[in-house]
TORKOLTI-718058 format. One record per residue: x, y, z of N, C-alpha, C in turn; residue in one letter. Coordinates in steps of 0.2 Angstrom, whole numbers, plus 5000, padded with zeros to 4 digits. Example, Ala and Ser with C-alpha at 12.3 -4.5 7.8 and 13.67 -1.06 7.14 Angstrom:
<atom n_X="5066" n_Y="4972" n_Z="5039" ca_X="5062" ca_Y="4978" ca_Z="5039" c_X="5066" c_Y="4984" c_Z="5039" resn="A"/>
<atom n_X="5064" n_Y="4989" n_Z="5035" ca_X="5068" ca_Y="4995" ca_Z="5036" c_X="5064" c_Y="5000" c_Z="5039" resn="S"/>
! end
This chain:
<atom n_X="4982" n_Y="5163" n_Z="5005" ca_X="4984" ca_Y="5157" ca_Z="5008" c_X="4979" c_Y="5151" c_Z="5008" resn="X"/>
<atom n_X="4973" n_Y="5154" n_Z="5010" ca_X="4968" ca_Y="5148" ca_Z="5010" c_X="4966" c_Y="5145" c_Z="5001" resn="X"/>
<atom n_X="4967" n_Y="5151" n_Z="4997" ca_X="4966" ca_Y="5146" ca_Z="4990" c_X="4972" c_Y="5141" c_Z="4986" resn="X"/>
<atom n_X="4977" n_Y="5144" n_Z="4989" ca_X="4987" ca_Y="5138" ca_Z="4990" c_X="4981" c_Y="5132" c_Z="4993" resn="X"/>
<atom n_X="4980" n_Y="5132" n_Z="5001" ca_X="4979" ca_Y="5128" ca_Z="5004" c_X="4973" c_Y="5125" c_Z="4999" resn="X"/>
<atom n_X="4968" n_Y="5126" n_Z="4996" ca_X="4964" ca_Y="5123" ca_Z="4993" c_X="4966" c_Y="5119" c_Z="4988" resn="X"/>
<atom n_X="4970" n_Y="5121" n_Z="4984" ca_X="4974" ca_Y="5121" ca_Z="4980" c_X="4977" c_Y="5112" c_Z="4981" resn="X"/>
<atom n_X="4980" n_Y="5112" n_Z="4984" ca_X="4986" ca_Y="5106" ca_Z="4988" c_X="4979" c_Y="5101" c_Z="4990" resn="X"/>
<atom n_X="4976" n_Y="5105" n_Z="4994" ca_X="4970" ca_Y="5097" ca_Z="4995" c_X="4967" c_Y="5094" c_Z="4992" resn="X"/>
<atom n_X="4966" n_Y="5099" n_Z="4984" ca_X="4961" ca_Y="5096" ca_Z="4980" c_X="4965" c_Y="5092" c_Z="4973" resn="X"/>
<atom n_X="4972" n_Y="5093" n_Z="4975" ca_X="4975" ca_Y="5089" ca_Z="4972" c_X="4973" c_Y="5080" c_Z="4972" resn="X"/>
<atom n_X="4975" n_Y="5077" n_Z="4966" ca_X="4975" ca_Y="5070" ca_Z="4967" c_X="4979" c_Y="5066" c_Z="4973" resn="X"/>
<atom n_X="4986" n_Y="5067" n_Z="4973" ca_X="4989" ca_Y="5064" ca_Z="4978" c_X="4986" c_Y="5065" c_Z="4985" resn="X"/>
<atom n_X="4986" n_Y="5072" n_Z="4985" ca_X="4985" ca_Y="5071" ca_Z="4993" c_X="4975" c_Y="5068" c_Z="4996" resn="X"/>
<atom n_X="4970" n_Y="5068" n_Z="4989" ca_X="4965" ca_Y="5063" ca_Z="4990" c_X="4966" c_Y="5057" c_Z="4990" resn="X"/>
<atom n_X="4972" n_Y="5056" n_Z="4986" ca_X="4973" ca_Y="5048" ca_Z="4987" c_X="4977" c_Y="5045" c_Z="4993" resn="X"/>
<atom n_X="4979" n_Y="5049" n_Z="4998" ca_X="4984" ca_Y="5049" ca_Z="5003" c_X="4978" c_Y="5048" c_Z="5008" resn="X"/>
<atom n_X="4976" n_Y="5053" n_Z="5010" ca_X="4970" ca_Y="5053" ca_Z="5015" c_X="4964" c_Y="5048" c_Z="5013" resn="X"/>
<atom n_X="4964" n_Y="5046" n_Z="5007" ca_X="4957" ca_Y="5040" ca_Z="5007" c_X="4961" c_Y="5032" c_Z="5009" resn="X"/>
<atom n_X="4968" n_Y="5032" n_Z="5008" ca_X="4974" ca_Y="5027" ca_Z="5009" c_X="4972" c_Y="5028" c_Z="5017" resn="X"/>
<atom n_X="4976" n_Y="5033" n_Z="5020" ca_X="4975" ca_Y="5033" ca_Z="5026" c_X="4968" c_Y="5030" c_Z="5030" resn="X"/>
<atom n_X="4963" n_Y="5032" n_Z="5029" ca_X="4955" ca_Y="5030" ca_Z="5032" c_X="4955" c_Y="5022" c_Z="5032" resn="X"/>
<atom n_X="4958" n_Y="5020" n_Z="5024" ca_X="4955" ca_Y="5016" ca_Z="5023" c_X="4960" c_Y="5009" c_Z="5028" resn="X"/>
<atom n_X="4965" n_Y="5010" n_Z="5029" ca_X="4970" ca_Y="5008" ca_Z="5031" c_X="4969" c_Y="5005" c_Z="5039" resn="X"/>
<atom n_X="4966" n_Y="5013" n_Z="5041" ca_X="4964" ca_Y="5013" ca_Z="5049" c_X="4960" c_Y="5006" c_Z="5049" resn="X"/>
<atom n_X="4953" n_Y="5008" n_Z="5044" ca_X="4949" ca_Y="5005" ca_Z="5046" c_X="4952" c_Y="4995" c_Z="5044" resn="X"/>
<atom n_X="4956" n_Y="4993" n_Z="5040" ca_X="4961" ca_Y="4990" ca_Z="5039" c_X="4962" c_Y="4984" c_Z="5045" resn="X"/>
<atom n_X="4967" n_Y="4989" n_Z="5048" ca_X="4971" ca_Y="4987" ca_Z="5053" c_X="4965" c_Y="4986" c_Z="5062" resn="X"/>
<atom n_X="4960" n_Y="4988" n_Z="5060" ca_X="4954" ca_Y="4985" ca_Z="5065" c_X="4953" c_Y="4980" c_Z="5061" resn="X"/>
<atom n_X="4950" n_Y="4976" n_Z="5057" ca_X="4949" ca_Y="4972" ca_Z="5055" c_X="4953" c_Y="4965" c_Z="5057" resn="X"/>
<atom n_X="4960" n_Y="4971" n_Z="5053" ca_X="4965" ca_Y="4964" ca_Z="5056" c_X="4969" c_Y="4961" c_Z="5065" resn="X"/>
<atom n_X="4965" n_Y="4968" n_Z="5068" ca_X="4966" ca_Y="4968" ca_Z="5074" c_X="4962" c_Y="4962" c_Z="5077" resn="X"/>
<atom n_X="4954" n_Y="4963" n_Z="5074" ca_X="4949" ca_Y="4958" ca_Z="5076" c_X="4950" c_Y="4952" c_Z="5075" resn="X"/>
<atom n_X="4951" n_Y="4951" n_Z="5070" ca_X="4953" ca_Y="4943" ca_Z="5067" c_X="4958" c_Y="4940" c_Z="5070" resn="X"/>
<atom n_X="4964" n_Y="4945" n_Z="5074" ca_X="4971" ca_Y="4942" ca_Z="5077" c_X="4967" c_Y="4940" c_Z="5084" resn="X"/>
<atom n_X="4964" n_Y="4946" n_Z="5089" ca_X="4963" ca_Y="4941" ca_Z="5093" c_X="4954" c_Y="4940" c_Z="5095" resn="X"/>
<atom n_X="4952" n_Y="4940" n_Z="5089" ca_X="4944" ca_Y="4938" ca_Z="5090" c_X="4943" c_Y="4927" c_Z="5086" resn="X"/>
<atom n_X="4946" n_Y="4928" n_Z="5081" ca_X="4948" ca_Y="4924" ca_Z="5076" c_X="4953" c_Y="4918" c_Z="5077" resn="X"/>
<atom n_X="4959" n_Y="4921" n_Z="5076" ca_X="4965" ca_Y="4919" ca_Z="5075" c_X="4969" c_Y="4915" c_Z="5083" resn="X"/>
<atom n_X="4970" n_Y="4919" n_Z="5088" ca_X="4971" ca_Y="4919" ca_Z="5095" c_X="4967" c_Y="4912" c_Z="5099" resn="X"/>
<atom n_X="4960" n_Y="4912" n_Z="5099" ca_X="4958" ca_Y="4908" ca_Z="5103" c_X="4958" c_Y="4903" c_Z="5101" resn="X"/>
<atom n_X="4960" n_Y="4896" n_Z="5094" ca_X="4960" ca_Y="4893" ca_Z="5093" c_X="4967" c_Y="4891" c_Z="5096" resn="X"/>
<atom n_X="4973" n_Y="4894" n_Z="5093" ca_X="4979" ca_Y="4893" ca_Z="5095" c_X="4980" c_Y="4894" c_Z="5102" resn="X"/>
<atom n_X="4978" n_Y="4896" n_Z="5108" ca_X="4976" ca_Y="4898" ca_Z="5114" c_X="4975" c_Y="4890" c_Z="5115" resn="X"/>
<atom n_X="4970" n_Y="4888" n_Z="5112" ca_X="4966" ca_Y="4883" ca_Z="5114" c_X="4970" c_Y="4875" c_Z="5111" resn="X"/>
<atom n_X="4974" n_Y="4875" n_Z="5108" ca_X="4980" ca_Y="4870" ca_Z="5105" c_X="4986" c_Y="4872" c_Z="5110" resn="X"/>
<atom n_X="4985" n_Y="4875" n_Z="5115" ca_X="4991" ca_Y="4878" ca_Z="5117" c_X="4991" c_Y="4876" c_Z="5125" resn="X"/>
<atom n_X="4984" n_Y="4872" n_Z="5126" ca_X="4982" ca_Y="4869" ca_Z="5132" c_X="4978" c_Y="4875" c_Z="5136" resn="X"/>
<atom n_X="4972" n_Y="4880" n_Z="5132" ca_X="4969" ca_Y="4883" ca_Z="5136" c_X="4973" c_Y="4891" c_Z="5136" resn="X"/>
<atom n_X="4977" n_Y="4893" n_Z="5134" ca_X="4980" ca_Y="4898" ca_Z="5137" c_X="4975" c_Y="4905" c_Z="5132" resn="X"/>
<atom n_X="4975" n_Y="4909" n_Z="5136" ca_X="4972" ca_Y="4914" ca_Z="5134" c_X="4979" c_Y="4920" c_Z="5134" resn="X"/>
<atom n_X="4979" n_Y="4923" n_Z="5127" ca_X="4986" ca_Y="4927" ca_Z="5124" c_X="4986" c_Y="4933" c_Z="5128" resn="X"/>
<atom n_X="4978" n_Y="4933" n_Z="5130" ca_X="4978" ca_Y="4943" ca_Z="5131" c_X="4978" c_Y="4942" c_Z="5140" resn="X"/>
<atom n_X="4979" n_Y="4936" n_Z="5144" ca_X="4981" ca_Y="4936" ca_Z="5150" c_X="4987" c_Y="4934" c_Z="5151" resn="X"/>
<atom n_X="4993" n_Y="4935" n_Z="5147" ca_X="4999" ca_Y="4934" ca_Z="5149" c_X="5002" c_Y="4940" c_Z="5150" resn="X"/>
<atom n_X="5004" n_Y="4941" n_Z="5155" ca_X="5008" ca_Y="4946" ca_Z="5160" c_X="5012" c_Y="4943" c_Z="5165" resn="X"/>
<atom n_X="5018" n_Y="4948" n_Z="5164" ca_X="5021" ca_Y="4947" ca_Z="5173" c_X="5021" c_Y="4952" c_Z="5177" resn="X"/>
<atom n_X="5018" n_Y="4953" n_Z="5182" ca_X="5018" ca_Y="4959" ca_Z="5188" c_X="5026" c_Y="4960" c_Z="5190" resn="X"/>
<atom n_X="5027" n_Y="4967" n_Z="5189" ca_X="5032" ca_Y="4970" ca_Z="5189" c_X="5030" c_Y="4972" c_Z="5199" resn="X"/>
<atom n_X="5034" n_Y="4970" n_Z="5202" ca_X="5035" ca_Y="4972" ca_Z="5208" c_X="5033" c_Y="4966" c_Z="5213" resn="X"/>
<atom n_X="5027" n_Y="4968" n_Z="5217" ca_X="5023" ca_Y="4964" ca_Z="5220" c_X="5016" c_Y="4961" c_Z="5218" resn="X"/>
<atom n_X="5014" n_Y="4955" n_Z="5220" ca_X="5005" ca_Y="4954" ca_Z="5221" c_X="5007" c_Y="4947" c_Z="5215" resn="X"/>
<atom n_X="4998" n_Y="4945" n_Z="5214" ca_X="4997" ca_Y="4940" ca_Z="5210" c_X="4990" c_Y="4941" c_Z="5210" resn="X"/>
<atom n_X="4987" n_Y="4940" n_Z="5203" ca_X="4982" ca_Y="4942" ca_Z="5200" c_X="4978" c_Y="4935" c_Z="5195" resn="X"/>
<atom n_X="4972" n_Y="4937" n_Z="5194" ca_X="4971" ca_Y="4932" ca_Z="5191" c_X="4969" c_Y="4934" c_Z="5183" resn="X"/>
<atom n_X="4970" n_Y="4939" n_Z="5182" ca_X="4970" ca_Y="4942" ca_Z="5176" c_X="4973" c_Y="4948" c_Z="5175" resn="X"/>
<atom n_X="4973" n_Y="4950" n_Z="5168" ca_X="4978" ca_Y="4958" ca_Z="5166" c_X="4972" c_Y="4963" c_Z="5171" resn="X"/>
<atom n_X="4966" n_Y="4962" n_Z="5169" ca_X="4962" ca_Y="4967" ca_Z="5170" c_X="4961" c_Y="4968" c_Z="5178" resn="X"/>
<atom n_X="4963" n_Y="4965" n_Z="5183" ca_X="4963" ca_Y="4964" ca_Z="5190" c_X="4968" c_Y="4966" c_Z="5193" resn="X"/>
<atom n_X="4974" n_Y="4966" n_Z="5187" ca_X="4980" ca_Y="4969" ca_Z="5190" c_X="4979" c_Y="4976" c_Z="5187" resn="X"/>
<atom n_X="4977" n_Y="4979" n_Z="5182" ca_X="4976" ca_Y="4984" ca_Z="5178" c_X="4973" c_Y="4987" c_Z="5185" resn="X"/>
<atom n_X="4967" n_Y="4984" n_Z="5190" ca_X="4961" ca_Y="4989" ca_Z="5193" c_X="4966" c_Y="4989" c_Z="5198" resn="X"/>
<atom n_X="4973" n_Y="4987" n_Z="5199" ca_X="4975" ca_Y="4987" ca_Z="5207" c_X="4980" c_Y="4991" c_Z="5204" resn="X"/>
<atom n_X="4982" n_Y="4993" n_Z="5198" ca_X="4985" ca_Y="4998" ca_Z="5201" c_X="4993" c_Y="4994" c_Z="5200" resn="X"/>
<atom n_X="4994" n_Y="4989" n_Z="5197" ca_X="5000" ca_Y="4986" ca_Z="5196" c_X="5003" c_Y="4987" c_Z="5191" resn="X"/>
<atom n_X="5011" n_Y="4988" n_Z="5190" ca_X="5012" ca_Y="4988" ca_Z="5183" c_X="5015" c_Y="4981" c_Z="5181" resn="X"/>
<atom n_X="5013" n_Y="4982" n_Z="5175" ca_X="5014" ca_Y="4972" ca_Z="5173" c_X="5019" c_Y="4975" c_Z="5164" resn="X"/>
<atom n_X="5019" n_Y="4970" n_Z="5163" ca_X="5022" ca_Y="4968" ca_Z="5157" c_X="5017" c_Y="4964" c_Z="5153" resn="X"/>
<atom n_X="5016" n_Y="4965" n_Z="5147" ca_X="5008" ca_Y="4963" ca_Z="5145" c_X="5012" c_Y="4960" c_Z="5138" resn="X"/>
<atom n_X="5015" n_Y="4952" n_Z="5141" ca_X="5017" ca_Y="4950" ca_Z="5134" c_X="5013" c_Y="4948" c_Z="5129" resn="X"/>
<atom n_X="5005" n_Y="4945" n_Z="5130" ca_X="5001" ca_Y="4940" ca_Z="5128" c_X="4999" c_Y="4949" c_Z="5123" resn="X"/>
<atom n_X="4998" n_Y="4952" n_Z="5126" ca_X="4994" ca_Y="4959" ca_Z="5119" c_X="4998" c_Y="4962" c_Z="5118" resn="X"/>
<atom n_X="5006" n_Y="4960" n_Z="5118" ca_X="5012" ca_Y="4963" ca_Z="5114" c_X="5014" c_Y="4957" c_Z="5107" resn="X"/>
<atom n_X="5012" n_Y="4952" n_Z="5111" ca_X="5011" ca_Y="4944" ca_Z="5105" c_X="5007" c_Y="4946" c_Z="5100" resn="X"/>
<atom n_X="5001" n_Y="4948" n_Z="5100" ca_X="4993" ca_Y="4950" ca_Z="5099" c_X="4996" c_Y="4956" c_Z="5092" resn="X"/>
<atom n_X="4999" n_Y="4961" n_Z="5098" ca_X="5002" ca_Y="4965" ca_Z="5093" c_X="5006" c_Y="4966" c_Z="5085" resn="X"/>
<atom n_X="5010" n_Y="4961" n_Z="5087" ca_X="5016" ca_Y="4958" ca_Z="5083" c_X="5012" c_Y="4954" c_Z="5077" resn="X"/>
<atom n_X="5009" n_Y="4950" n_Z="5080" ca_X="5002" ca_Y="4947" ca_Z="5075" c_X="5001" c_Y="4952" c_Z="5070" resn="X"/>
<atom n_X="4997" n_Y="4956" n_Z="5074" ca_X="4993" ca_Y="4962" ca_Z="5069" c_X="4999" c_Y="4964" c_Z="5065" resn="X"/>
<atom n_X="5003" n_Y="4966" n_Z="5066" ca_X="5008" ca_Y="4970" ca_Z="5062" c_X="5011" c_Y="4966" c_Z="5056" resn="X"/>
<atom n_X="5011" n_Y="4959" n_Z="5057" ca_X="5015" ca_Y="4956" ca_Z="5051" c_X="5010" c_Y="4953" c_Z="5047" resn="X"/>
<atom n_X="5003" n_Y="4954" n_Z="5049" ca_X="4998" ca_Y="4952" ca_Z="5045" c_X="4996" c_Y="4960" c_Z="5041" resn="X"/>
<atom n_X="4997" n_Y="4963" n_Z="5044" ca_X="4995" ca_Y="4972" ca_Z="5040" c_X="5001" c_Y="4972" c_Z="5036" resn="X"/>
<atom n_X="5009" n_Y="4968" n_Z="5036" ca_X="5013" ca_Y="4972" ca_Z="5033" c_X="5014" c_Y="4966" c_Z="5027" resn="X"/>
<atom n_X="5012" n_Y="4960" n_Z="5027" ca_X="5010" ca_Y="4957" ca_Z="5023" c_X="5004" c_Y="4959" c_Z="5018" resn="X"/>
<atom n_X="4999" n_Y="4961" n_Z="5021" ca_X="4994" ca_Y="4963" ca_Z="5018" c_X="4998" c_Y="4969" c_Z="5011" resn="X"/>
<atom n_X="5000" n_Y="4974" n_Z="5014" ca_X="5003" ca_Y="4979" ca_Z="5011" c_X="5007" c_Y="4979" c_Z="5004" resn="X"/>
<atom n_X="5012" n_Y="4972" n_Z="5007" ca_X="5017" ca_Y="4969" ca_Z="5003" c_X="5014" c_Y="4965" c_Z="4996" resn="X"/>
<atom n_X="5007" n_Y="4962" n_Z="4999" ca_X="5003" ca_Y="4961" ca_Z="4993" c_X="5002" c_Y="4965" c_Z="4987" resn="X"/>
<atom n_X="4998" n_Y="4971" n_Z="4991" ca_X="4998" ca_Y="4977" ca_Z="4988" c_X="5001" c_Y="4981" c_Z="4984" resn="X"/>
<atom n_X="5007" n_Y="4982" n_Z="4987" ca_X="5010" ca_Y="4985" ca_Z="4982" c_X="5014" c_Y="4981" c_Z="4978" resn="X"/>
<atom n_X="5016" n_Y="4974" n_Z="4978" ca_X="5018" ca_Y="4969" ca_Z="4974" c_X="5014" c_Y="4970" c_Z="4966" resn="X"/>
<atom n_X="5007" n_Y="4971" n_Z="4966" ca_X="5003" ca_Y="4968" ca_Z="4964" c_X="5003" c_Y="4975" c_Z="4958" resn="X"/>
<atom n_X="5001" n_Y="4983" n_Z="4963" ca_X="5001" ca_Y="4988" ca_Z="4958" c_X="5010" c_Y="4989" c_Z="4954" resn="X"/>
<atom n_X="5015" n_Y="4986" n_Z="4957" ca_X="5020" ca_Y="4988" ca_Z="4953" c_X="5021" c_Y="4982" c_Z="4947" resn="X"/>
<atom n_X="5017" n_Y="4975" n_Z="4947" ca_X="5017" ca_Y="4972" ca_Z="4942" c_X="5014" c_Y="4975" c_Z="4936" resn="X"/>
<atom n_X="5007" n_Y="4978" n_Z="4939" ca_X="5003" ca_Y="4981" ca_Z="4934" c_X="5006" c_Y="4986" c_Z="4930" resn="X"/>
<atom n_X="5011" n_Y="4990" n_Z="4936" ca_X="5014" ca_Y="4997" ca_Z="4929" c_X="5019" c_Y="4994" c_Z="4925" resn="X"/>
<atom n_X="5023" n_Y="4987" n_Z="4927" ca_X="5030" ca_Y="4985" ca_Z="4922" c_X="5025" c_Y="4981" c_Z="4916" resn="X"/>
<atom n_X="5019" n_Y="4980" n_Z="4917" ca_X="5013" ca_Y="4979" ca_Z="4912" c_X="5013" c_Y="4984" c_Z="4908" resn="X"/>
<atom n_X="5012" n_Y="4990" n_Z="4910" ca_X="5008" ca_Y="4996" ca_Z="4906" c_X="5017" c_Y="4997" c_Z="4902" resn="X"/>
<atom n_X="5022" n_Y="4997" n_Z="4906" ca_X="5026" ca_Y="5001" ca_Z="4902" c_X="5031" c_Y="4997" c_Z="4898" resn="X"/>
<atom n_X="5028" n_Y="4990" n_Z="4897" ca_X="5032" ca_Y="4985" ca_Z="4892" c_X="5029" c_Y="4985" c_Z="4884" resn="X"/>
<atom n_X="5024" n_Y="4991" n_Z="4884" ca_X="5017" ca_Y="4989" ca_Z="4878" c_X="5024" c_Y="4996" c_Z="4873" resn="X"/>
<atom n_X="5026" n_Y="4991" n_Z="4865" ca_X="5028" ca_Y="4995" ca_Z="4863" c_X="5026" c_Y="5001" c_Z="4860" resn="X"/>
<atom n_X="5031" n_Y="5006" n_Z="4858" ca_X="5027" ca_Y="5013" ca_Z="4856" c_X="5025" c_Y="5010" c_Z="4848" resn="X"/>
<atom n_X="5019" n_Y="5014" n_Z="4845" ca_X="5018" ca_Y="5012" ca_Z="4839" c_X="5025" c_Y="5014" c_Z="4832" resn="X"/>
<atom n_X="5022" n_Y="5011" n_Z="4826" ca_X="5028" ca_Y="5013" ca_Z="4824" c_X="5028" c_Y="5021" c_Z="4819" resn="X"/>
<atom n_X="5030" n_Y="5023" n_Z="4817" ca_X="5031" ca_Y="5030" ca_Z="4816" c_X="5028" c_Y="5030" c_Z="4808" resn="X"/>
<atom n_X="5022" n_Y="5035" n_Z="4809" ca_X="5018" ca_Y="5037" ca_Z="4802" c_X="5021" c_Y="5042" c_Z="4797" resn="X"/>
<atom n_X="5028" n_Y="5046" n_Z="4802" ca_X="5029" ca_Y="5052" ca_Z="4796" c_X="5037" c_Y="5053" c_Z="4797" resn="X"/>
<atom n_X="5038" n_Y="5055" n_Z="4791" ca_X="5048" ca_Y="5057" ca_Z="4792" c_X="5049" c_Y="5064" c_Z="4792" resn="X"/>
<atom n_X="5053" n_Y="5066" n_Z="4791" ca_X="5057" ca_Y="5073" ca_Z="4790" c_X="5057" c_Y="5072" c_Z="4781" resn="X"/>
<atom n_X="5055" n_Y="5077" n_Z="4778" ca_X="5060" ca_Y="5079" ca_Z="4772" c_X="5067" c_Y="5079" c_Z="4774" resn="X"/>
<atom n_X="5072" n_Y="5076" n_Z="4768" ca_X="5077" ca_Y="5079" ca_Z="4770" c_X="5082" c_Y="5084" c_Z="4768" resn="X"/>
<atom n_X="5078" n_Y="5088" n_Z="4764" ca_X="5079" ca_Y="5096" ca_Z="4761" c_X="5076" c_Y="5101" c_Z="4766" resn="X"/>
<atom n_X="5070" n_Y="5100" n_Z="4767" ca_X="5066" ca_Y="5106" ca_Z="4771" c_X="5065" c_Y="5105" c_Z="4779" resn="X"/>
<atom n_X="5066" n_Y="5098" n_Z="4780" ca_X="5063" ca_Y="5096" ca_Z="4785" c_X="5057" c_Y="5095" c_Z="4787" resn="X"/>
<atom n_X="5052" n_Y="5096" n_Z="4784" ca_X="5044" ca_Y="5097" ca_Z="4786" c_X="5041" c_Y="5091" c_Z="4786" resn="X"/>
<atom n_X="5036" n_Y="5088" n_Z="4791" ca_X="5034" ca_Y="5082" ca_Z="4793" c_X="5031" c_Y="5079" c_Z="4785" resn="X"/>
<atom n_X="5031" n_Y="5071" n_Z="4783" ca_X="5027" ca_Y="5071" ca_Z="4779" c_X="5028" c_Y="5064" c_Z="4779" resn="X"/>
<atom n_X="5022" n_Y="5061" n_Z="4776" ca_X="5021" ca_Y="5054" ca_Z="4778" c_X="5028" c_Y="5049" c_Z="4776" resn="X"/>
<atom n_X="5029" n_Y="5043" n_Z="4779" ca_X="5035" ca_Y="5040" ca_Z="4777" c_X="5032" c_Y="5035" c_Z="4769" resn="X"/>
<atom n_X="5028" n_Y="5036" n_Z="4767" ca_X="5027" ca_Y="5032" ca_Z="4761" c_X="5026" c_Y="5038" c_Z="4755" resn="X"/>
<atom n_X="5027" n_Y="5043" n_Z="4758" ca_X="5028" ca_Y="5048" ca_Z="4753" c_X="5036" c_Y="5048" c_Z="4747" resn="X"/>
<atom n_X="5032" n_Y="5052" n_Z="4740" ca_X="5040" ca_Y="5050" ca_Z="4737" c_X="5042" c_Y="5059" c_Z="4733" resn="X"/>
<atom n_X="5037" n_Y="5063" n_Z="4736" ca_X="5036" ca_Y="5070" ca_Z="4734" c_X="5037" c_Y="5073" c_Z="4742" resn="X"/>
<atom n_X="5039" n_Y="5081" n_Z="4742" ca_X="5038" ca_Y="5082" ca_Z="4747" c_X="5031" c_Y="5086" c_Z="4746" resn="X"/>
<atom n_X="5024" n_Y="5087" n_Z="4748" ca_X="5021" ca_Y="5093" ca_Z="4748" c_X="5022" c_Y="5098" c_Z="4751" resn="X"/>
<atom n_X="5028" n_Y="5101" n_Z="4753" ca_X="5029" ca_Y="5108" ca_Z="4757" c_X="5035" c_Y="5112" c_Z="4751" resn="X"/>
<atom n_X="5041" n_Y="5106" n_Z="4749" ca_X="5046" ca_Y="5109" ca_Z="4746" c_X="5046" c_Y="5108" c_Z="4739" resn="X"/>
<atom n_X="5042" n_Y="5101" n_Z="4735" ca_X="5041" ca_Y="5098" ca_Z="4730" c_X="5047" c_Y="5094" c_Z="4728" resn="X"/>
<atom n_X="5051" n_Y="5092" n_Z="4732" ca_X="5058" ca_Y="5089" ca_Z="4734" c_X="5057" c_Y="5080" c_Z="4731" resn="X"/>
<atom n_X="5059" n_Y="5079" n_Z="4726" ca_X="5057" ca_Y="5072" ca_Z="4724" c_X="5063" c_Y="5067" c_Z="4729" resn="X"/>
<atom n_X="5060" n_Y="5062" n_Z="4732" ca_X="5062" ca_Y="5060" ca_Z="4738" c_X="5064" c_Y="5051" c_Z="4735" resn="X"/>
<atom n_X="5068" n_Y="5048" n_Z="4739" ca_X="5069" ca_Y="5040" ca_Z="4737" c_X="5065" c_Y="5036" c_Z="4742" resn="X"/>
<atom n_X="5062" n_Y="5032" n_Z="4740" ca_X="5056" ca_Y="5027" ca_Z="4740" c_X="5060" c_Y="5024" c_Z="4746" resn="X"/>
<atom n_X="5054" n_Y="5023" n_Z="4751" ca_X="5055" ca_Y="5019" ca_Z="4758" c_X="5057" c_Y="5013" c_Z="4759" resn="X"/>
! end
């Protein structure tokens, strides 16, 4: 079982599945960062100061001056401003993707447009045996043949 199981992980596919996956991870922090490192405080700030990752509504009672103050009391909130943040990330990683794969299925309708070459040899037609198409003799049957 453990040389199957070696077998399966040393295949192609599934190295290229887990190096997809690592890379993706690390991906989707990058895009997480840019959304609200980057991307957020600007538009926050065109937006008359609002800060994304402190909108919430306290579900119950109380009023807080931030997520994280409600967070420390113990309150449950609705966390629209990093559910905003979220949605972000998600259409910029499915964007990103959509790049991706747009890009390698161009390249294969590339690869499989390239015509076959054209054909070096024919059938005799008495023996069948492969032999050049500019041949006018067969070398295998000695079959005198008509010209190309």
């Amino acid at each position: 079982m453990l040389k199957e199981f070696k077998e399966f992980a040393m295949r192609g596919n599934v190295l290229d599945m887990a190096i997809g996956i690592v890379i993706g991870a690390a991906f989707g922090k990058i895009v997480t960062s840019f959304v609200s490192d980057i991307l957020m405080p600007p538009i926050g700030l065109l937006l008359g100061g609002v800060d994304f990752s402190n909108i919430f509504i306290v579900l119950g009672g109380g009023d807080y001056d931030s997520l994280e103050a409600a967070k420390e009391a113990g309150a449950a909130t609705w966390n629209i401003g990093l559910f905003i943040n979220t949605v972000i990330d998600f259409l910029i990683i499915a964007f990103a993707i959509f790049l991706v794969v747009k890009a390698v299925n161009n390249m294969k309708r590339k690869e499989e447009v390239v015509p076959p070459p054209d054909p070096t040899e024919k059938p005799c037609p008495f023996c069948v045996t492969p032999i050049p198409i500019k041949a006018t003799r067969c070398p295998h049957c000695t079959s005198q043949l008509e010209p190309a």
